[in-house]
C-alpha atoms as a printed R data frame, in Angstrom:
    type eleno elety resid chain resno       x        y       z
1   ATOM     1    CA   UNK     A     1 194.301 -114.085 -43.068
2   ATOM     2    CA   UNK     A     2 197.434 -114.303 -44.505
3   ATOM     3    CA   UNK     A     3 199.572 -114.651 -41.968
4   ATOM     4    CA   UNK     A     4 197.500 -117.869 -40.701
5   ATOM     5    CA   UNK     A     5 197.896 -119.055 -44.299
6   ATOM     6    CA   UNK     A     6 201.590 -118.792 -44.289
7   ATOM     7    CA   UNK     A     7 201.759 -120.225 -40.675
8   ATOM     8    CA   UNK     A     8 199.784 -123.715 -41.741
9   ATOM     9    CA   UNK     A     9 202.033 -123.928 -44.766
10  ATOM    10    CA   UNK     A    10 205.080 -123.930 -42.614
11  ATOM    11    CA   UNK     A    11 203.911 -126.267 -40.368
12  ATOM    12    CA   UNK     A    12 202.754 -128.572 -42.983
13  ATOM    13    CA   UNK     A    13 206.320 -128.402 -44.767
14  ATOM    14    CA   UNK     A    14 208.032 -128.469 -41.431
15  ATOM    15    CA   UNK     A    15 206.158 -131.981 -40.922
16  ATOM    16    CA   UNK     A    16 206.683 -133.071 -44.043
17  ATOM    17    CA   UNK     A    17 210.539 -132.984 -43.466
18  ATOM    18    CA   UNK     A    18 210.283 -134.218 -40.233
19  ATOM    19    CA   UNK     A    19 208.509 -138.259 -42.018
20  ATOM    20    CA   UNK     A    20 211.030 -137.632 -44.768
21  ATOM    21    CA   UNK     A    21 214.326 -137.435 -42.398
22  ATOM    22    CA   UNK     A    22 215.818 -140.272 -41.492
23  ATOM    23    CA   UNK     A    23 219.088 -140.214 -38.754
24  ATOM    24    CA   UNK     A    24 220.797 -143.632 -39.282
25  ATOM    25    CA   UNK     A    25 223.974 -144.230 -37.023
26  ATOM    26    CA   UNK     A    26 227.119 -145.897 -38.603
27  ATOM    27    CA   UNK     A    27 229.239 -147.378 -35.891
28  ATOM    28    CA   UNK     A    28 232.726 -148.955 -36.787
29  ATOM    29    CA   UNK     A    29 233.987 -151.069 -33.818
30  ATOM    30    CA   UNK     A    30 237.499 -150.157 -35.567
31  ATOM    31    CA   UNK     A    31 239.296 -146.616 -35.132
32  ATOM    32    CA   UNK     A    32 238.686 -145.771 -38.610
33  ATOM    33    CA   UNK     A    33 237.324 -142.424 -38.692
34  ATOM    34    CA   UNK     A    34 240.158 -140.232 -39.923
35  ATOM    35    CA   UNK     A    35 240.982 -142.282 -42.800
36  ATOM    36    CA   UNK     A    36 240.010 -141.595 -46.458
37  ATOM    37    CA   UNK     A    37 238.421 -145.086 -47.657
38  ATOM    38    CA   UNK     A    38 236.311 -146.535 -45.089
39  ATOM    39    CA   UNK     A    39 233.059 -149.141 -45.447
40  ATOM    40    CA   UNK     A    40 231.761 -146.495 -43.061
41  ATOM    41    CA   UNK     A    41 232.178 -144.053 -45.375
42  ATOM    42    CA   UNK     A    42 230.882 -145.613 -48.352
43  ATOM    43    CA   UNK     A    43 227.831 -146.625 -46.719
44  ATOM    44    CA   UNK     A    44 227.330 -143.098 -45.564
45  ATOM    45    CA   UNK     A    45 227.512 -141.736 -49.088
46  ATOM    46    CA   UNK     A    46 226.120 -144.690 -50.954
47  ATOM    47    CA   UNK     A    47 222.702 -144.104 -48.325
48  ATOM    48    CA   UNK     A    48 222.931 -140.226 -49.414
49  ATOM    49    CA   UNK     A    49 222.802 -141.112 -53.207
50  ATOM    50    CA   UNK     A    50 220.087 -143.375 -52.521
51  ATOM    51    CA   UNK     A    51 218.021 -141.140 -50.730
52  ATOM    52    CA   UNK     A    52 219.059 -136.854 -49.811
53  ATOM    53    CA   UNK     A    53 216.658 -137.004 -46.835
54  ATOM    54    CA   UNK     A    54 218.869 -139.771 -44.934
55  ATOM    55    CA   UNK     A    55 221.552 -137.829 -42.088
56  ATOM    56    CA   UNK     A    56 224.272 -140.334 -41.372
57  ATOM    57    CA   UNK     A    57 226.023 -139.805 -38.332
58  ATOM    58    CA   UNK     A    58 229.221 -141.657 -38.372
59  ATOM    59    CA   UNK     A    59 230.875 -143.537 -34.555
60  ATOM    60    CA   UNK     A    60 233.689 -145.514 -33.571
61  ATOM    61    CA   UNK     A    61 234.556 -147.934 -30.899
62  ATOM    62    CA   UNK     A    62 238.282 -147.732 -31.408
63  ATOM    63    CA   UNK     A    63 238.451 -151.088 -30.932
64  ATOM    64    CA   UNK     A    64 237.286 -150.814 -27.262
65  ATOM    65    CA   UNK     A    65 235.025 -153.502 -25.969
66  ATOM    66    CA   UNK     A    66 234.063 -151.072 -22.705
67  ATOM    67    CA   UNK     A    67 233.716 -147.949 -25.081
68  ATOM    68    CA   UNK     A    68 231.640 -149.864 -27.591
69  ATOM    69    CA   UNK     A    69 229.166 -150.917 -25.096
70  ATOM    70    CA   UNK     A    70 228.816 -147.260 -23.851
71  ATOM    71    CA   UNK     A    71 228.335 -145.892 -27.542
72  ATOM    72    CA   UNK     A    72 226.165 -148.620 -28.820
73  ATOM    73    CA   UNK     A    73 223.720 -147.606 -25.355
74  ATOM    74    CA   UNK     A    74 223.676 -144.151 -26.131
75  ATOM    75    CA   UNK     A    75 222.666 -145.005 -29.979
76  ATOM    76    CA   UNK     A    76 220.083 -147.340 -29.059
77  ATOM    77    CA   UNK     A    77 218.786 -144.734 -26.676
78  ATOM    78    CA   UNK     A    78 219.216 -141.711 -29.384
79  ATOM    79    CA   UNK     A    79 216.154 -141.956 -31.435
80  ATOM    80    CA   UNK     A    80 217.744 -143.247 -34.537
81  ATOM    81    CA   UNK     A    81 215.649 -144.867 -37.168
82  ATOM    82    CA   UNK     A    82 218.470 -147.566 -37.921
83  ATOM    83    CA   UNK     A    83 221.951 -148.743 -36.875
84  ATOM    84    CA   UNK     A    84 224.430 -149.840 -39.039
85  ATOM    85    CA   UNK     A    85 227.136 -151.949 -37.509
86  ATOM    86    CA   UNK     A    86 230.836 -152.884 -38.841
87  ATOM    87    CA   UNK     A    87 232.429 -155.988 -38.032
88  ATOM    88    CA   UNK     A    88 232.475 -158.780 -36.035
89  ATOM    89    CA   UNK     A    89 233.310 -157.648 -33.044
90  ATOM    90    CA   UNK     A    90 230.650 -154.762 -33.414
91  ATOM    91    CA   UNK     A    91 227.857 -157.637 -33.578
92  ATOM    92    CA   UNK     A    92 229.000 -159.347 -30.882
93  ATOM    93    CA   UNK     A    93 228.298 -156.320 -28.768
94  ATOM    94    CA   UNK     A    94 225.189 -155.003 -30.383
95  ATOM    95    CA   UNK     A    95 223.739 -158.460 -30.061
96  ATOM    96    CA   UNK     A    96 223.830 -157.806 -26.302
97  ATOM    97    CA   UNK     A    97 223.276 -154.021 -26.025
98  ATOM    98    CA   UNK     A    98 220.856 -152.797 -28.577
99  ATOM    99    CA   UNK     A    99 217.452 -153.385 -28.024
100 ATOM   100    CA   UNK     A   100 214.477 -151.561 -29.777
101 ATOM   101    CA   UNK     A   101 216.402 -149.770 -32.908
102 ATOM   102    CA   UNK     A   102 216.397 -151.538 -35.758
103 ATOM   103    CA   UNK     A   103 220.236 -152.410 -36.601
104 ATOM   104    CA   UNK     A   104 221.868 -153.915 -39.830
105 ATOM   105    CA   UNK     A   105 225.340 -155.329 -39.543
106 ATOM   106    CA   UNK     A   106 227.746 -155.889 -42.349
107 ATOM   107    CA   UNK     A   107 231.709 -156.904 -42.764
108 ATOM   108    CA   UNK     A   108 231.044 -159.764 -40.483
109 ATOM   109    CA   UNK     A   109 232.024 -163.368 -40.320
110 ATOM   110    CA   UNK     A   110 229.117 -166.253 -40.089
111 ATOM   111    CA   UNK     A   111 226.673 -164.856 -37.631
112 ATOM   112    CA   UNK     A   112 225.711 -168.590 -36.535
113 ATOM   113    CA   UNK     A   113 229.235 -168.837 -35.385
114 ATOM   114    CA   UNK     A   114 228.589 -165.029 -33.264
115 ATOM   115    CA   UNK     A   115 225.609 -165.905 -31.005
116 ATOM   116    CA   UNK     A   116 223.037 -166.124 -33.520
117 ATOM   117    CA   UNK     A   117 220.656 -169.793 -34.155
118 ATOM   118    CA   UNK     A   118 219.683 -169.156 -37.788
119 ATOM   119    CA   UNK     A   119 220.407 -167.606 -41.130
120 ATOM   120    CA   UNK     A   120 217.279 -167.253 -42.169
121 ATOM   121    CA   UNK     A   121 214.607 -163.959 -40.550
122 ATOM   122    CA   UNK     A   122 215.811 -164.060 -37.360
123 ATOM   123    CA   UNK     A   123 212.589 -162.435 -35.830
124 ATOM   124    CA   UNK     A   124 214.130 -159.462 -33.030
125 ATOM   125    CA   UNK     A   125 215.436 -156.243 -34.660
126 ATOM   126    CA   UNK     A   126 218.582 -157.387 -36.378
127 ATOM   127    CA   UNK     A   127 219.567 -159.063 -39.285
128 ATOM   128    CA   UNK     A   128 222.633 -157.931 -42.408
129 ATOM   129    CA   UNK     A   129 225.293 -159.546 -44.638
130 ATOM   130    CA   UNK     A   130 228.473 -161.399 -44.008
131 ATOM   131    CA   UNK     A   131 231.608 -161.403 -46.099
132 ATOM   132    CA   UNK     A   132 231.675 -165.031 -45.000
133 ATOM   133    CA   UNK     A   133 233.275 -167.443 -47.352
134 ATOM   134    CA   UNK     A   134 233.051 -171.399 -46.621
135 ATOM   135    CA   UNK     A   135 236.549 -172.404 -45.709
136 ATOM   136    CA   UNK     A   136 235.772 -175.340 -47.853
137 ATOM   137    CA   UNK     A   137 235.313 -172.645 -50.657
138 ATOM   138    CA   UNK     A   138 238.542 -171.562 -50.361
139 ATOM   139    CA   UNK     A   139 240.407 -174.688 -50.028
140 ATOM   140    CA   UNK     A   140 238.775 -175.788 -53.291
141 ATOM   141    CA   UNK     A   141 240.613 -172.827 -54.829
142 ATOM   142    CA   UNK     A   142 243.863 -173.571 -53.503
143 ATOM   143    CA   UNK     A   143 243.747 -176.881 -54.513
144 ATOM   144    CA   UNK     A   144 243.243 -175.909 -58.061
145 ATOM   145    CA   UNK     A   145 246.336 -173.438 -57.810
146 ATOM   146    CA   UNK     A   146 248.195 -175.999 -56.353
147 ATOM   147    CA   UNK     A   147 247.023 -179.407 -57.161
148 ATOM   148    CA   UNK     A   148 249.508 -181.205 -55.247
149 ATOM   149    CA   UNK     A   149 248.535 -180.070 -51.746
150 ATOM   150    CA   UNK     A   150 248.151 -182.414 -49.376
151 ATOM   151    CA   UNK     A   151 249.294 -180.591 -45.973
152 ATOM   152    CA   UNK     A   152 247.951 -177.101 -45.611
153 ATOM   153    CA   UNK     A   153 249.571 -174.419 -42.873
154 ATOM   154    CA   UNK     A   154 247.541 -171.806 -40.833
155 ATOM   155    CA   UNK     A   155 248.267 -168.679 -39.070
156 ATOM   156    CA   UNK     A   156 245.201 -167.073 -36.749
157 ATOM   157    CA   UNK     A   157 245.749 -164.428 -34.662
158 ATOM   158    CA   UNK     A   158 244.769 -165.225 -30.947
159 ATOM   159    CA   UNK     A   159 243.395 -161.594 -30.287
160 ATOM   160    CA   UNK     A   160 240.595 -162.126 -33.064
161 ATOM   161    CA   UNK     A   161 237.209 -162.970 -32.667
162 ATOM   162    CA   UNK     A   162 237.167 -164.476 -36.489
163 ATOM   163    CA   UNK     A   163 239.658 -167.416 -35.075
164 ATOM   164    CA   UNK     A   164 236.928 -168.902 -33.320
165 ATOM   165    CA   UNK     A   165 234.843 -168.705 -36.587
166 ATOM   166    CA   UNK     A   166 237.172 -170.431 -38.680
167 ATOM   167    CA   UNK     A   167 239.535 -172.466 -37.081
168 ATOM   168    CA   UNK     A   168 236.959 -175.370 -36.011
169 ATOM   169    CA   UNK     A   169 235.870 -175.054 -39.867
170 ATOM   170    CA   UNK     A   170 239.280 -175.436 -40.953
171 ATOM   171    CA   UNK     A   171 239.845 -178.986 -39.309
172 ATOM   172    CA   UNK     A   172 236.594 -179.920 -40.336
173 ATOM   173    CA   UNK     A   173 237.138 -178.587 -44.319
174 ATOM   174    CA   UNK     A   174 240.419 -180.082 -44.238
175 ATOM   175    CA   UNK     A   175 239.104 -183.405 -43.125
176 ATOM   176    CA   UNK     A   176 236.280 -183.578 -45.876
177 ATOM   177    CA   UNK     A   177 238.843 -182.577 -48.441
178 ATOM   178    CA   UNK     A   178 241.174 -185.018 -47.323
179 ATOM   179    CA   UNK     A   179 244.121 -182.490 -46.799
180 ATOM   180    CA   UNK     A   180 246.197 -182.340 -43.503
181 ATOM   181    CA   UNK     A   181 246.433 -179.408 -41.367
182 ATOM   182    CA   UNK     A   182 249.310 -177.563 -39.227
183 ATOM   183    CA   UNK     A   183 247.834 -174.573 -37.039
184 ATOM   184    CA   UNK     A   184 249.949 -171.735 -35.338
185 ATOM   185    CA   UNK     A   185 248.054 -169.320 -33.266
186 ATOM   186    CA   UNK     A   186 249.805 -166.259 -32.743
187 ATOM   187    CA   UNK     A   187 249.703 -163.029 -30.228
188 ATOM   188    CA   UNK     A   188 252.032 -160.280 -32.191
189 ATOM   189    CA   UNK     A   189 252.301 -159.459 -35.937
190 ATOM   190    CA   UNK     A   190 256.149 -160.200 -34.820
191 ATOM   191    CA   UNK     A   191 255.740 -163.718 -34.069
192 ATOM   192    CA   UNK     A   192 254.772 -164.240 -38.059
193 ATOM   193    CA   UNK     A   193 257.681 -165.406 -39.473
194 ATOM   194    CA   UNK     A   194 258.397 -167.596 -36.512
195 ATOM   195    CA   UNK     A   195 254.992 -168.961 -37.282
196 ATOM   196    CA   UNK     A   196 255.941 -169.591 -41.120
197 ATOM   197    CA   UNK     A   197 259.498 -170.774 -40.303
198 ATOM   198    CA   UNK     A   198 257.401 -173.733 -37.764
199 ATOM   199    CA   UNK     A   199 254.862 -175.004 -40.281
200 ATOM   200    CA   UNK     A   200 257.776 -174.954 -43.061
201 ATOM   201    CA   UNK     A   201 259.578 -177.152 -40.725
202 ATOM   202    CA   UNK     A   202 256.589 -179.491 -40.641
203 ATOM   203    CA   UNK     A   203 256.435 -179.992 -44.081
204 ATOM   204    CA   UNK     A   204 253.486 -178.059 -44.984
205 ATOM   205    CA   UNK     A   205 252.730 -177.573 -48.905
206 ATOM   206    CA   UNK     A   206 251.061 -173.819 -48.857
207 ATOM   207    CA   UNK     A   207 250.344 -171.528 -45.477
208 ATOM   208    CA   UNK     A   208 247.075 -169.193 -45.139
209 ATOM   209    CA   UNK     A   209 246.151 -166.633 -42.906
210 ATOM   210    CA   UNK     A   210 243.040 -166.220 -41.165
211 ATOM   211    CA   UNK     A   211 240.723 -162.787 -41.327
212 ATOM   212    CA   UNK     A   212 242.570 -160.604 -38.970
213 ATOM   213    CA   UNK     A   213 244.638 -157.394 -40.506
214 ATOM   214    CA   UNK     A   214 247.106 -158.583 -37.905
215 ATOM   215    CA   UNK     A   215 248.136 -161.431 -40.279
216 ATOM   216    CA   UNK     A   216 246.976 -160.201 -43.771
217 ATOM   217    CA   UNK     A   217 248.428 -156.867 -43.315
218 ATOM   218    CA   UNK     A   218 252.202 -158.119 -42.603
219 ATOM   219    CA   UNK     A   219 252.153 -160.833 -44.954
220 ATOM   220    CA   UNK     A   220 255.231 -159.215 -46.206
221 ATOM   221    CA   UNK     A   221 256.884 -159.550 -42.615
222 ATOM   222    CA   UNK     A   222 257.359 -163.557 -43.271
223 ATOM   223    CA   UNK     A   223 256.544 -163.417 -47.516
224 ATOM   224    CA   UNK     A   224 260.135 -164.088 -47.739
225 ATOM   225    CA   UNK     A   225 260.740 -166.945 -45.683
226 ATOM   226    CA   UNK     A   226 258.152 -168.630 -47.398
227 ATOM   227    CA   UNK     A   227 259.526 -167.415 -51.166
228 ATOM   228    CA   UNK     A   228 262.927 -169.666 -50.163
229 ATOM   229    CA   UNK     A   229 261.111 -172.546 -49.366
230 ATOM   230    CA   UNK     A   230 258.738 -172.435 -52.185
231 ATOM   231    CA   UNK     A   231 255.988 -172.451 -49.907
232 ATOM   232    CA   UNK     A   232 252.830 -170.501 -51.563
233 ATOM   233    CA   UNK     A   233 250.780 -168.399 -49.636
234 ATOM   234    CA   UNK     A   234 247.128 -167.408 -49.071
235 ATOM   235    CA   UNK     A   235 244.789 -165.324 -47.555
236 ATOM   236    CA   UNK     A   236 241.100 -165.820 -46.320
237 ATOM   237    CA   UNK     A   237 241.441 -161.335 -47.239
238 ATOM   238    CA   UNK     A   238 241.835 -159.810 -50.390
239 ATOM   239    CA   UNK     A   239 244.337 -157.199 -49.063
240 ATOM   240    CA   UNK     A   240 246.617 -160.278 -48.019
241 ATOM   241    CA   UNK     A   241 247.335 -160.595 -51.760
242 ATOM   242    CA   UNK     A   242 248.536 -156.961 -52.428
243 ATOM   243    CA   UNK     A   243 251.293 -158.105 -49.493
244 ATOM   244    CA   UNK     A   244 252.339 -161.020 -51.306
245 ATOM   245    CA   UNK     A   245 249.628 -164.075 -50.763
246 ATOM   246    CA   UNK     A   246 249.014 -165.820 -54.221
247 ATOM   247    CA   UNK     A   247 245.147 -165.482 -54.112
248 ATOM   248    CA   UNK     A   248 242.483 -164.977 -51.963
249 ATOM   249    CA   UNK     A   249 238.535 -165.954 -52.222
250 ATOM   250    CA   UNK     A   250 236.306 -163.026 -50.774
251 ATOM   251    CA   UNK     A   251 233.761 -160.956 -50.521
252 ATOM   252    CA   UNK     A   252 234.030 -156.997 -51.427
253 ATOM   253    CA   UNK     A   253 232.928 -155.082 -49.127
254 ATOM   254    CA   UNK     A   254 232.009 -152.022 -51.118
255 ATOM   255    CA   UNK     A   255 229.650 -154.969 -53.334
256 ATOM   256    CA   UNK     A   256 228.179 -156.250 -50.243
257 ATOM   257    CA   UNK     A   257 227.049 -152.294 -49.596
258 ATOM   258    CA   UNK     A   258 225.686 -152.021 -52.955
259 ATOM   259    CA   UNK     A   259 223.944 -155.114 -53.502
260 ATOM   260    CA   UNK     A   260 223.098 -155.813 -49.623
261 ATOM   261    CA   UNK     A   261 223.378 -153.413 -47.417
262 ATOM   262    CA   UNK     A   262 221.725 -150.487 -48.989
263 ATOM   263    CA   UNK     A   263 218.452 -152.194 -50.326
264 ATOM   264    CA   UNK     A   264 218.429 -153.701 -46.914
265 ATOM   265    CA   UNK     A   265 218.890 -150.140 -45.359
266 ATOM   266    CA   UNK     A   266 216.093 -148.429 -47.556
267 ATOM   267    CA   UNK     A   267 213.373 -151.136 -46.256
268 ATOM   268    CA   UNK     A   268 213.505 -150.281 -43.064
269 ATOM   269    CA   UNK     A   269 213.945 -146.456 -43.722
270 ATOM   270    CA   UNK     A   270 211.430 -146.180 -46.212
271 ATOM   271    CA   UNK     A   271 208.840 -148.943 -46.140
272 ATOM   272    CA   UNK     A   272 208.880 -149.966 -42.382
273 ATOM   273    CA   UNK     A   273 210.014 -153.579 -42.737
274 ATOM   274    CA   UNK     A   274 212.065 -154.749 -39.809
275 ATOM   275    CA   UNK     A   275 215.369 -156.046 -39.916
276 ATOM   276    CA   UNK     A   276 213.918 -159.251 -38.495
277 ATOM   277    CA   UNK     A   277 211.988 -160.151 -41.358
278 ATOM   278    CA   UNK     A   278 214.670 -160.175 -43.320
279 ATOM   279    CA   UNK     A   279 217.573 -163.006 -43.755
280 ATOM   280    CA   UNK     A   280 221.131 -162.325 -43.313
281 ATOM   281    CA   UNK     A   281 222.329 -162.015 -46.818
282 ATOM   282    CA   UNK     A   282 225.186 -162.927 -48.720
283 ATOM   283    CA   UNK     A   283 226.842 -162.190 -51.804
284 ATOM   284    CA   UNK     A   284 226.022 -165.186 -54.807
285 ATOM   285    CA   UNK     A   285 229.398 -164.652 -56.479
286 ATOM   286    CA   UNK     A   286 232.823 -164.295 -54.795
287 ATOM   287    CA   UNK     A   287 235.657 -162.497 -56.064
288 ATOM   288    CA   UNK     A   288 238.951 -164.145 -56.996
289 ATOM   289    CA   UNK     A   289 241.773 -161.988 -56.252
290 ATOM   290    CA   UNK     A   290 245.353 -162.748 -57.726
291 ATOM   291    CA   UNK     A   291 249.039 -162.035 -57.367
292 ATOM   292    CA   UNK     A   292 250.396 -162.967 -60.345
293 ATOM   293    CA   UNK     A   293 253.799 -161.700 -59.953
294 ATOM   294    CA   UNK     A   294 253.934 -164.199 -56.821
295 ATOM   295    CA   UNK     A   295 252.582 -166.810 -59.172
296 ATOM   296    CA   UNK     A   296 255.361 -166.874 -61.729
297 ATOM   297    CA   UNK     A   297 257.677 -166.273 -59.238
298 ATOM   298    CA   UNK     A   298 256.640 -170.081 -57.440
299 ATOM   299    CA   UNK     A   299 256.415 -171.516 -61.463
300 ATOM   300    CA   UNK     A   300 252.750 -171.875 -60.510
301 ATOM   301    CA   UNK     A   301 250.851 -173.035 -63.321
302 ATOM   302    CA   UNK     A   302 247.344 -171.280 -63.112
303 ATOM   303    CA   UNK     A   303 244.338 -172.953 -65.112
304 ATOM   304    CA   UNK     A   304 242.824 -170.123 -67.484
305 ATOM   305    CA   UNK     A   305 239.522 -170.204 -66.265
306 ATOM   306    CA   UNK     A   306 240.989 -169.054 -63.008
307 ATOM   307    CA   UNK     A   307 242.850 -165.884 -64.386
308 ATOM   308    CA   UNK     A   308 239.654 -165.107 -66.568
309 ATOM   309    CA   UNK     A   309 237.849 -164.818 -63.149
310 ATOM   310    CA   UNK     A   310 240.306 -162.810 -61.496
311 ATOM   311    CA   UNK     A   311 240.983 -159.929 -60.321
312 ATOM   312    CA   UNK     A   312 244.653 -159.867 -61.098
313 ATOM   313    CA   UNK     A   313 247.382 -157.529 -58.983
């Protein structure tokens, strides 16, 4: 008698861990797994914290369209309960590929811009947050830094998906705000200073970079060039501003995790609810981030309110 006693109480806890387990897949379309601080990462242990019964298994594309696609098949084929994807170029993919697991995305540009027709539920199996900030947003911002622009420079990196995000938005912010434009695409994080020393030459007032780590990344590569002519510059990424831009307007992505992502996550782990049903979500408040060491350098003037808000480097 007691051994049939002990054998329904196994199987009774064995399939009561079996509904409480979750398996979500992280994939990173970026070779990012060896390094110390990844969104990855953080998701993976912010979805721990938030729930112990939740395995994360964590995958990268190494910035491989062909090995993406053959990863993202497997995952949608491995039983998982949910799919987190990172970045742009991830969504792209997955927007093809998966098919019947439910998948959140997040550190991605404006999904209508990335195949999608709405912002709102989508309906399907896939929905998540965007960084995305309106180019208009952060034109605003450098027009209060600099309040004499009138001819605005940009660097996009022809390898990025994001360019054809924001470029077409840039022309049409710059129009509304009544501020002309210079653009300079660019292959190689070599050709940057080039690209600086061109829309210098054409009398531009301030240059930004797009979203690409090719440009925001090596911001110090052309910094200088720009520091002679007294051109200010900015960055559509936070890290651009730790490598000399003089601000940047964004979203953080370890916020969008914690205020987004997760809560997003933990509805379709724990109550069912399909990514579909929910809208892509953004952040209400963006971060200002600030180099004020650049700043003085340029005799920029800041107004208060703006180095209240900031997150100052």
């Amino acid at each position: 008698m007691k051994k049939y006693v002990l054998i329904i109480i196994y199987v009774l806890f064995f399939n009561h861990t079996n509904v409480l387990a979750y398996r979500v897949a992280v994939f990173d379309f970026d070779d990012r797994l060896k390094e110390k601080h990844t969104t990855a990462k953080y998701i993976e242990n912010s979805l721990k914290l938030a729930d112990k019964n939740i395995s994360v298994y964590q995958f990268s594309g190494k910035g491989n369209v062909t090995l993406s696609v053959k990863i993202m098949e497997k995952l949608d084929a491995g039983g998982y309960d949910l799919i987190i994807i990172i970045t742009s170029d991830a969504l792209i993919i997955a927007h093809h590929v998966i098919k019947k697991t439910p998948t959140l995305y997040t550190n991605v540009n404006n999904p209508l811009s990335l195949g999608y027709r709405t912002l709102g539920p989508p309906d399907g199996n896939i929905s998540g947050a965007s960084y995305y900030v309106s180019i208009e947003k952060q034109l605003t911002l450098y027009k209060r830094i600099l309040p004499g622009l009138k001819s605005m420079g940009f660097i996009f990196d022809r390898n990025n998906k994001s360019r054809k995000v924001e470029l077409p938005e840039v022309r049409q912010a710059c129009e509304k705000l009544e501020i002309k434009y210079k653009i300079v695409v660019v292959s190689h994080y070599n050709e940057l200073n080039g690209a600086a020393k061109q829309l210098i030459n054409e009398g531009v007032d301030a240059v930004s970079v797009g979203s690409s780590d090719v440009l925001y990344n090596n911001i110090s590569s052309f910094i200088a060039t720009c520091d002679r002519a007294k051109i200010p510059v900015f960055s559509f990424n936070k890290k651009g501003v730790k490598q000399g831009a003089v601000a940047a307007l964004a979203s953080d992505y370890n916020l969008m995790t914690d205020k987004l992502v997760i809560p997003m996550a933990l509805k379709v782990l724990q109550k069912g609810i399909s990514p579909g049903e929910m809208p892509v979500a953004f952040l209400d408040d963006n971060l200002i981030f600030f180099n004020l060491p650049q700043a003085e350098k340029l005799n920029l003037t800041i107004p208060p309110d703006i180095l209240e808000k900031a997150i100052v480097h």
